[in-house]
C-alpha positions as CSV (number, residue, x, y, z in Angstrom):
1,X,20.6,50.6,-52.6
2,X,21.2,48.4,-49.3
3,X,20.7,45.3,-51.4
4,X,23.1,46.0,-54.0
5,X,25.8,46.8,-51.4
6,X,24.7,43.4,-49.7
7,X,24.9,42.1,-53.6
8,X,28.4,43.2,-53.9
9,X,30.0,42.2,-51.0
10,X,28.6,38.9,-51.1
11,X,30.0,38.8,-54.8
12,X,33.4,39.9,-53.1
13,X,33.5,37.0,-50.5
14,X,32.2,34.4,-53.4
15,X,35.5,35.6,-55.6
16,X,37.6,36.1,-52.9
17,X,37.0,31.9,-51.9
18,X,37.5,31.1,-55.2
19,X,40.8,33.1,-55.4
20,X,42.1,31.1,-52.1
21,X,41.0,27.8,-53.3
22,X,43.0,28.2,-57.1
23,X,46.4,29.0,-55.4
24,X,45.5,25.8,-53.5
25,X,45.0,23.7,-56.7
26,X,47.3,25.6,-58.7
27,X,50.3,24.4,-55.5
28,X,48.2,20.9,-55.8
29,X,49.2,20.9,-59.4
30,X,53.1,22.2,-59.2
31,X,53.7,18.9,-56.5
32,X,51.7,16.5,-58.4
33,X,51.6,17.5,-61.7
34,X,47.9,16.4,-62.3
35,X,44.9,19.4,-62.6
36,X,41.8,18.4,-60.1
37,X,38.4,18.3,-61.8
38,X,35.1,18.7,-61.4
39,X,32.2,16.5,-63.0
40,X,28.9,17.9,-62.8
41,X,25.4,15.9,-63.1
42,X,22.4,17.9,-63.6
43,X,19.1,16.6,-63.6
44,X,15.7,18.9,-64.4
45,X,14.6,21.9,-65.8
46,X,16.3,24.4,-67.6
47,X,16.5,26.3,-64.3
48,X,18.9,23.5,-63.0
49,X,20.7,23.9,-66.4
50,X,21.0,27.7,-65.9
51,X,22.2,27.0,-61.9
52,X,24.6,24.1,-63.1
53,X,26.6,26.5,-65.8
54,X,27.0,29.1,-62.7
55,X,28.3,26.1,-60.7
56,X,30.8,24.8,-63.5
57,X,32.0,28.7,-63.4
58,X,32.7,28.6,-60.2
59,X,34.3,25.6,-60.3
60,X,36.7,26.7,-63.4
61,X,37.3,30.0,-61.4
62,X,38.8,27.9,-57.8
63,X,41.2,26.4,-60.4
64,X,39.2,22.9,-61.8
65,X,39.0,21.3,-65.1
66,X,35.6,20.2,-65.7
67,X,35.4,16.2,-66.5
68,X,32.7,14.2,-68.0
69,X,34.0,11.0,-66.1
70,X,33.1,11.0,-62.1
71,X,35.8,8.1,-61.9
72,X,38.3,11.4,-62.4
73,X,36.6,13.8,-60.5
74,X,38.3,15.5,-57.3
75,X,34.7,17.3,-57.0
76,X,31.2,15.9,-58.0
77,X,28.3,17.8,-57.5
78,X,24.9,16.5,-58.7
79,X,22.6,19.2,-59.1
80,X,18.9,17.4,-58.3
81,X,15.1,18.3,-59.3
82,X,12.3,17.7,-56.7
83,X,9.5,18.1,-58.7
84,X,8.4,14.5,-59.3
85,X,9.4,11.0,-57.5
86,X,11.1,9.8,-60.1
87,X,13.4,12.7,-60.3
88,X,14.3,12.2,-56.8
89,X,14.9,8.3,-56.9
90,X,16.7,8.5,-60.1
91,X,19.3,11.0,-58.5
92,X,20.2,9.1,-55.1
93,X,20.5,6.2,-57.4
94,X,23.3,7.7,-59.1
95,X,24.6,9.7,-55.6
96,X,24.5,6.4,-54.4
97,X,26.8,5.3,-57.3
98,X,29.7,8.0,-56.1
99,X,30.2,6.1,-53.4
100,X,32.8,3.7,-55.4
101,X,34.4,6.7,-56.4
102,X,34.7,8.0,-53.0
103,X,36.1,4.3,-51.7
104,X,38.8,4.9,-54.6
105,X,39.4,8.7,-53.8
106,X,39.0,9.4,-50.6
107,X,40.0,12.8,-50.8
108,X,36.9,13.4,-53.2
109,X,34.2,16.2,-52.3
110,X,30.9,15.1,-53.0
111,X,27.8,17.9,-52.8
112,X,24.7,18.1,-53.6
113,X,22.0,20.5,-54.5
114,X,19.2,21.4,-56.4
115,X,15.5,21.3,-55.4
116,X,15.6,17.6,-53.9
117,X,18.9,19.0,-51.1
118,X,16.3,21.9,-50.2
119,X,13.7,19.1,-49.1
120,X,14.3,18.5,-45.5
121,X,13.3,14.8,-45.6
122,X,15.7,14.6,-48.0
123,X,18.5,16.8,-46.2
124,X,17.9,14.0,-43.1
125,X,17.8,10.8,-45.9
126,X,21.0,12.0,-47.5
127,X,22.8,13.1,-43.6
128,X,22.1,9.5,-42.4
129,X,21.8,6.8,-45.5
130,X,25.0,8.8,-47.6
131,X,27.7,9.3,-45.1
132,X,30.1,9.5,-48.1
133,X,27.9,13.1,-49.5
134,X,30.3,15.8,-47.8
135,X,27.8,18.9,-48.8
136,X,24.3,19.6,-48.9
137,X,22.7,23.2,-50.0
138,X,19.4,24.6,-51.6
139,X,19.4,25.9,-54.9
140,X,19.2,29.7,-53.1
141,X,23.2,28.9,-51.9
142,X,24.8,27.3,-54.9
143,X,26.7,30.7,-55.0
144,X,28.4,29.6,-51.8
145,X,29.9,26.6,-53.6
146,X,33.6,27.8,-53.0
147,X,32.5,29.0,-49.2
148,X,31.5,25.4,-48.2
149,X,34.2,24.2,-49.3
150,X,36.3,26.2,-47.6
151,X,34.2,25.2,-44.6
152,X,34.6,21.8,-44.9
153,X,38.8,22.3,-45.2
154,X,38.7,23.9,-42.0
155,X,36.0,22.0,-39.6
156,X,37.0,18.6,-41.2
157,X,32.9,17.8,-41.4
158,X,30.5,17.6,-43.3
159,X,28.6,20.5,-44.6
160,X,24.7,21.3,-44.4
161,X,24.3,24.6,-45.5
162,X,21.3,26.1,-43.5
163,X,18.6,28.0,-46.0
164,X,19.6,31.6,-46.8
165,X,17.9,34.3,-44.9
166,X,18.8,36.7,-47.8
167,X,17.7,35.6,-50.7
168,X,19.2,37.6,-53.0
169,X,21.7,36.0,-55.5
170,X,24.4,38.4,-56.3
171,X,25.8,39.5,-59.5
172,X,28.5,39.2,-61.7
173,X,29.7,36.0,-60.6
174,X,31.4,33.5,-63.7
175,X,28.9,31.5,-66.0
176,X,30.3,28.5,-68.4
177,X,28.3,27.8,-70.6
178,X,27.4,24.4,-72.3
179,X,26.9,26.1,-75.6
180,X,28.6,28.9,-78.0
181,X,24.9,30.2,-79.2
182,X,22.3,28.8,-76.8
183,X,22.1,30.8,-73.6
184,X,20.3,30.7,-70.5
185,X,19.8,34.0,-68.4
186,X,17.5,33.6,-65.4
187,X,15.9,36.8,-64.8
188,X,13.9,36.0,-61.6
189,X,14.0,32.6,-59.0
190,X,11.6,31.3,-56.9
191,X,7.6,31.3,-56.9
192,X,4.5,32.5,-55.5
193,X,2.2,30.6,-56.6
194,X,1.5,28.0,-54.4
195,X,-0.1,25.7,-56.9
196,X,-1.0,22.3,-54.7
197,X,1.0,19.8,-56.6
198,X,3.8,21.7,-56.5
199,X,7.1,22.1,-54.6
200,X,9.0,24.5,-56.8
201,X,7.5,27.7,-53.6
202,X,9.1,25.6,-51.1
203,X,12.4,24.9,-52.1
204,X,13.7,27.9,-54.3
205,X,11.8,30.3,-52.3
206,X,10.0,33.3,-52.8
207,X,10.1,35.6,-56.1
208,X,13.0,37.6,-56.5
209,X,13.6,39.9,-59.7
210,X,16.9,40.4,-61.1
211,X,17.5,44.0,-61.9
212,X,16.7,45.3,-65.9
213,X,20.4,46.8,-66.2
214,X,22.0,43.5,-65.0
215,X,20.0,41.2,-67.1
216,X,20.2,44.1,-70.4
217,X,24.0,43.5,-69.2
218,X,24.1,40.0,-69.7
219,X,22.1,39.8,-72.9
220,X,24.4,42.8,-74.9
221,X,27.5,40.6,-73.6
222,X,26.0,37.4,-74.9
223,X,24.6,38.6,-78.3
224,X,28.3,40.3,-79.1
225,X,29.8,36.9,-78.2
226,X,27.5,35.8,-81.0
227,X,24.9,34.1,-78.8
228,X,21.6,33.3,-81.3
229,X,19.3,32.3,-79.0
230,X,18.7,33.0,-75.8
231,X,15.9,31.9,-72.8
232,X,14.9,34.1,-70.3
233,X,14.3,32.0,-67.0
234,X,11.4,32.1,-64.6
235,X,9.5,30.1,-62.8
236,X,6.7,32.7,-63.8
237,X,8.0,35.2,-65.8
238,X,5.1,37.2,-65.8
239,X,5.5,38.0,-62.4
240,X,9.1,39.5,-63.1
241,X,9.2,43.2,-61.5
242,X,6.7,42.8,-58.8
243,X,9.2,43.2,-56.1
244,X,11.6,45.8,-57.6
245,X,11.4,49.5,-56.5
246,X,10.9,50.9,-60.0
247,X,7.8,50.3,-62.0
248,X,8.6,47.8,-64.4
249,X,7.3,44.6,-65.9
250,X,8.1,41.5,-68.0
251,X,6.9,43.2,-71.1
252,X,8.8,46.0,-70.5
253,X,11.9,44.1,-69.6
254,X,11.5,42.3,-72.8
255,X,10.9,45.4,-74.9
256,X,14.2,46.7,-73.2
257,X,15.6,43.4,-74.5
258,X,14.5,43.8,-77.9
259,X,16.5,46.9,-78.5
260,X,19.5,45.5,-78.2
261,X,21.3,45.1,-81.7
262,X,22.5,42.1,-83.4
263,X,21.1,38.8,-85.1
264,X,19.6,36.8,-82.3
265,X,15.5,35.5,-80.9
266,X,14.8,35.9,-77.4
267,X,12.7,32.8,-75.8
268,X,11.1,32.3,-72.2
269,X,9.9,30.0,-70.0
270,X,7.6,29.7,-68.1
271,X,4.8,32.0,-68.2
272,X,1.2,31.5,-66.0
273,X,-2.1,32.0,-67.9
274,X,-3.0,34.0,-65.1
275,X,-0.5,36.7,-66.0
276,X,-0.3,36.4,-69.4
277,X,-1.8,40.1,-70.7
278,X,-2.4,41.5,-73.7
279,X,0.7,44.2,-73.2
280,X,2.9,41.2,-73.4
281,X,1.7,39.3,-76.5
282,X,1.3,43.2,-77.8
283,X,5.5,43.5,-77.2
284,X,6.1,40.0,-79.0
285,X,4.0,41.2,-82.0
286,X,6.1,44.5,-82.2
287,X,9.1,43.1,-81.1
288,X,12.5,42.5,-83.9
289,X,13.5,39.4,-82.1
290,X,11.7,37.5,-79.6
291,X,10.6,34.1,-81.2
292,X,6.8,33.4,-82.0
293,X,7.3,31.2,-79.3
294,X,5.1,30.5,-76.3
295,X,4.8,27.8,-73.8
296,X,1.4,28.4,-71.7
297,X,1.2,25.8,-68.8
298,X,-2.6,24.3,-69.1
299,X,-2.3,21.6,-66.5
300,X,-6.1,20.9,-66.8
301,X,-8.8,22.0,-69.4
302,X,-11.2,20.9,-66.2
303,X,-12.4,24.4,-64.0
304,X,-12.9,22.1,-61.2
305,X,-9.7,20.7,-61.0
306,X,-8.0,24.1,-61.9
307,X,-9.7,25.2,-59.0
308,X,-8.3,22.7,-57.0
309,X,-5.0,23.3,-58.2
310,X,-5.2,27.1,-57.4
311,X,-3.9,27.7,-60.6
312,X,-6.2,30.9,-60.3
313,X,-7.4,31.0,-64.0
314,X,-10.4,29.1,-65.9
315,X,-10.7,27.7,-69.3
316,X,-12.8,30.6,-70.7
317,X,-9.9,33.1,-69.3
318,X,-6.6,30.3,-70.7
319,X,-8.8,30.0,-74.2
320,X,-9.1,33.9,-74.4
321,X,-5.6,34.1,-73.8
322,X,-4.8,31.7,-76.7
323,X,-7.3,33.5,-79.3
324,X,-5.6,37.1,-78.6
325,X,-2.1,35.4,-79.3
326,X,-3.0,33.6,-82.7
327,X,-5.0,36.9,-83.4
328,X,-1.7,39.3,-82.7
329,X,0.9,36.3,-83.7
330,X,-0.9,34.0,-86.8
331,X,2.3,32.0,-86.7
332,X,2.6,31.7,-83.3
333,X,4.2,28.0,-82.2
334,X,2.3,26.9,-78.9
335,X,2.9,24.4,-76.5
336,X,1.7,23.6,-72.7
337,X,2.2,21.2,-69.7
338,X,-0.9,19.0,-69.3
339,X,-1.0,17.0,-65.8
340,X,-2.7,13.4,-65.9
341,X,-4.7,12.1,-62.9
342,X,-4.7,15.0,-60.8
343,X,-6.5,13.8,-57.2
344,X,-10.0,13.9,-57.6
345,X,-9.8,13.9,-61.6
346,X,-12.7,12.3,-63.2
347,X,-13.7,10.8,-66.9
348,X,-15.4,14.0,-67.4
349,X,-12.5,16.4,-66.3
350,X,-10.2,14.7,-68.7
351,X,-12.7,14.4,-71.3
352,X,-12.2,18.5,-70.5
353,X,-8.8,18.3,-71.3
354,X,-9.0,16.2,-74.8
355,X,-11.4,18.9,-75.4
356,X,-9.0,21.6,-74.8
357,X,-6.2,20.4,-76.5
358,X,-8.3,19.8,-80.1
359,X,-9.5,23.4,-79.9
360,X,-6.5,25.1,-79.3
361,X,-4.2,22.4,-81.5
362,X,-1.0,23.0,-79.6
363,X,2.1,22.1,-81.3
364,X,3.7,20.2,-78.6
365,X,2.7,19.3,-75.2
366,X,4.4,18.1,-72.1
367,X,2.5,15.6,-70.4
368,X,3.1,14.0,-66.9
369,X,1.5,11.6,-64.5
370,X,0.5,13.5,-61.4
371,X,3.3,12.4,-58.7
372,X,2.7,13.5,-55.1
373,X,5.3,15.7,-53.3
374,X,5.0,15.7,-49.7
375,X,4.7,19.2,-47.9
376,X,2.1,20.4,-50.7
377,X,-1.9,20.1,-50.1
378,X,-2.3,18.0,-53.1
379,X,-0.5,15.0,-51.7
380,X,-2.3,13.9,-48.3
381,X,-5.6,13.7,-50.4
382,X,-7.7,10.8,-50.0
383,X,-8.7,10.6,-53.6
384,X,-5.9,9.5,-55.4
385,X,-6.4,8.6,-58.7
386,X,-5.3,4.5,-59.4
387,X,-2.0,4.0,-61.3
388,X,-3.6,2.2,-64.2
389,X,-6.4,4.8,-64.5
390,X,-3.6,7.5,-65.2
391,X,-1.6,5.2,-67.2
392,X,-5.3,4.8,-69.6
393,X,-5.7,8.4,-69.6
394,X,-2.4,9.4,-70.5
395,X,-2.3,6.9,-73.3
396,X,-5.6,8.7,-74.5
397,X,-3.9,11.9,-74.0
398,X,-0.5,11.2,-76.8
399,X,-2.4,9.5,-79.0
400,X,-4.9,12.7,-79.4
401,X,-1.3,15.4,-79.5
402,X,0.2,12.8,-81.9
403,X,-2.6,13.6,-84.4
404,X,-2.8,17.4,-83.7
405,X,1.1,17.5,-83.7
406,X,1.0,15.7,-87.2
407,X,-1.6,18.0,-88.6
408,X,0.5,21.2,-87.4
409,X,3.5,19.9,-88.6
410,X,2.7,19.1,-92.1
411,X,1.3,22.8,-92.4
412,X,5.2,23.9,-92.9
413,X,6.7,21.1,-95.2
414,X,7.4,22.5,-98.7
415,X,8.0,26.2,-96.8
416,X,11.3,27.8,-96.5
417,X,12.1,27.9,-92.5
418,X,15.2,29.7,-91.1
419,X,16.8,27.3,-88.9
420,X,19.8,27.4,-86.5
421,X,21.8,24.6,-86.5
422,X,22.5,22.5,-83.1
423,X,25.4,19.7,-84.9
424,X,24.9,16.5,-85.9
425,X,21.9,14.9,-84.3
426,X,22.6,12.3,-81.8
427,X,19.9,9.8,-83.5
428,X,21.8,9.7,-86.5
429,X,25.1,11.1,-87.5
430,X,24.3,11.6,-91.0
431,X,22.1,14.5,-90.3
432,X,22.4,18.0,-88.8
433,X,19.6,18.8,-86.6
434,X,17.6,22.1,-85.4
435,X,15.1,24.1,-84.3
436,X,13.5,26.9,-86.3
437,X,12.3,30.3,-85.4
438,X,9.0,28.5,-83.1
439,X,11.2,25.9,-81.6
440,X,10.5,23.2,-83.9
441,X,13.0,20.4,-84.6
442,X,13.9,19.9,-88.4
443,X,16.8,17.3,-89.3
444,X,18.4,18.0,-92.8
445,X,21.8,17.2,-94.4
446,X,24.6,19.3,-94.3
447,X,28.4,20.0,-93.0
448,X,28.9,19.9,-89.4
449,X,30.6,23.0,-89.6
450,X,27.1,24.8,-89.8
451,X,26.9,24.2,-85.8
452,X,25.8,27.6,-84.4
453,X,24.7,29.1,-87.7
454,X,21.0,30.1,-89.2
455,X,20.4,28.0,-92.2
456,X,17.3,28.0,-94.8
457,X,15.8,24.2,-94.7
458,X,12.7,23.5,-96.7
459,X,10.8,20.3,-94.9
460,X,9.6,17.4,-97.0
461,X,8.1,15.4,-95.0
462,X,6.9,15.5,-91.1
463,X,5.5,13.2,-88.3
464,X,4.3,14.3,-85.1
465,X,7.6,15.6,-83.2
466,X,9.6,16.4,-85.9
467,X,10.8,18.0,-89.7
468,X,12.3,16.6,-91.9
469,X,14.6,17.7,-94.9
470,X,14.4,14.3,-96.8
């Protein structure tokens, strides 16, 4: 009860900012008669997505018009990812880029946050290389978007936000969303994992569930705005409940989901093999609406280097996992996140992996080079693997999924598939594309006024990523 009075009146104070800085903008507007806007870069996961669509709320609520040019921007915030060094460089490349803009307004407020601002190496590399950056803050304050700025009005200085003590994110606060029928809802932040390679624990923090009612809330309001599909966000999903007073779980939460009525499929991401029961591929089976859908994180088919990685499951335990699901869900669409050159990774261990992914025949994978983070156990190892031995390896790796994803593929051409339509694809503009019911891409012909809609598209032909219509 405490927490959701704490919840509340931090809610309060958020909407309350946000109230004093619109009559500011809406006074900077009467004498000028120009809107300020707000350009947001995201960079990441879909988490950042999710964080970035709260952040554009917020920013539409204290009175901005959101921009797609930084040049017209009166507020830039680039929202960062941490979880791999080229994330990171890419992002102060382009923070680095604002500085122009600042030179030619220098009334712009620049922040940052995201994974990369909760990094205190980076915190000190962006207070003393980007003097132009006026805010800094960790994924766990983006709420307090309209409170920093506030702050920085009235001390005239730059703003680091110091890491919340109270974690909690509170509720009811305004979302705009990218899209009229995709959705995002994050039902839990942070991690407790602790996997080696990974900095996701230290900089969103521990887990922390979202209440059932307030995400069942969020849902039944999407799917009567005529949301289609909509992700449930974790970090581990599976874990969702473990810190809430009342017995409840992610398979329960999702049952509780699947009541609600309307024409819709309910995804998630991510889910650890570790936690991945029976009860919850037992609810998908049942279930009216949740996709046939699931993305299982491998990272390594090797028990030795799962081991290292404390990823706390083996190969016998992730392969039992996959056989129950194809068992309960024949038409289940699978997909995973393999890591290549893991320290300490042999021939053998990756031979392990090849081996893993031709017995389970995922439909898609995600495959990246292992990239040290500093603060996690993984990175001061001695045993690096060579760039050029990764680089061989991971070569090995796409050319192996491009066969299994061809295989799969061609399974479905000549079969109806219901479809929902994402537009006009951005490869070529005489083509709608979209995903069917298992998250598979399918470009077909059609008007672009299908955008949003389920359609009924029969595949002719496939490759390895993709359907096709024709």
């Amino acid at each position: 009860m405490q927490e959701e009075i704490g919840k509340k009146q931090k809610t309060a104070e958020v909407l309350d900012a946000c109230r004093v800085l619109r009559e500011q903008n809406e006074r900077f507007f009467a004498e000028t008669g120009r809107r300020k806007s707000a350009y947001l870069l995201t960079f990441g996961c879909q988490q950042n997505e999710a964080d970035s669509e709260l952040l554009a709320g917020l920013c539409e609520e204290m009175g901005y018009e959101i921009t797609r040019d930084p040049n017209e921007a009166d507020l830039i915030l680039a929202n960062t990812c941490a979880i791999r060094e080229h994330a990171e460089k890419k992002a102060l490349s382009i923070i680095g880029g604002f500085k122009h803009c600042k030179e030619q307004n220098p009334d712009l407020l620049i922040g940052v946050t995201g994974c990369m601002a909760a990094e205190e190496h980076r915190r000190e590399e962006l207070k003393k290389k980007y003097p132009y950056v006026d805010m800094v803050f960790s994924p766990a304050s983006r709420h307090r978007l309209p409170l920093l700025i506030l702050e920085k009005q009235a001390r005239g200085k730059r703003v680091f936000c110091p890491e919340e003590r109270d974690l909690s994110m509170p509720e009811g606060l305004p979302v705009l969303r990218e899209s009229s029928y995709r959705a995002w809802v994050s039902i839990m932040y942070g991690c407790n994992n602790f996997c080696s390679y990974c900095i996701v624990p230290y900089v969103r923090g521990r887990e922390r569930s979202r209440m059932p009612e307030a995400i069942a809330s969020e849902v039944e309001e999407l799917v009567k705005q005529g949301y289609k599909d909509i992700t449930l966000l974790g970090q581990n999903v599976n874990s969702y409940g473990k810190d809430l007073p009342e017995a409840i779980d992610f398979a329960d939460l999702l049952a509780r989901l699947d009541r609600i009525d309307g024409d819709y499929r309910l995804r998630f991401m991510t889910s650890h093999p570790k936690d991945a029961g029976k009860k919850l591929i037992d609810v998908m089976a049942a279930s009216m609406h949740v996709a046939h859908q699931f993305h299982l994180p491998l990272q390594s088919g090797s028990d030795k280097v799962l081991r290292e990685m404390n990823r706390r499951y083996d190969r016998e335990k992730y392969l039992a996992t996959v056989a129950y699901l194809k068992e309960k869900i024949p038409d289940v669409t699978l997909s995973t996140d393999i890591i290549v050159g893991f320290p300490g990774e042999t021939d053998e261990d990756f031979d392990d992996t090849l081996s893993i992914l031709s017995e389970v025949g995922f439909d898609q994978i995600y495959s990246f080079l292992y990239s040290p983070r500093k603060g996690t156990p993984a990175a001061v190892r001695a045993d690096q693997v060579p760039k050029e031995v990764k680089a061989a390896r991971f070569d090995r790796l796409l050319a192996l999924q491009n066969e299994i994803g061809l295989a799969n593929n061609q399974k479905l051409v000549g079969k109806e598939l219901r479809v929902l339509c994402d537009g006009v694809s951005k490869g070529n503009p005489d083509l709608l594309s979209g995903r069917t019911d298992g998250g598979k891409i399918i470009f077909f012909s059609g008007d672009p006024s299908l955008t949003g809609q389920y359609v009924t598209v029969t595949p002719m032909r496939a490759d390895a990523y993709a359907l096709y219509e024709t």
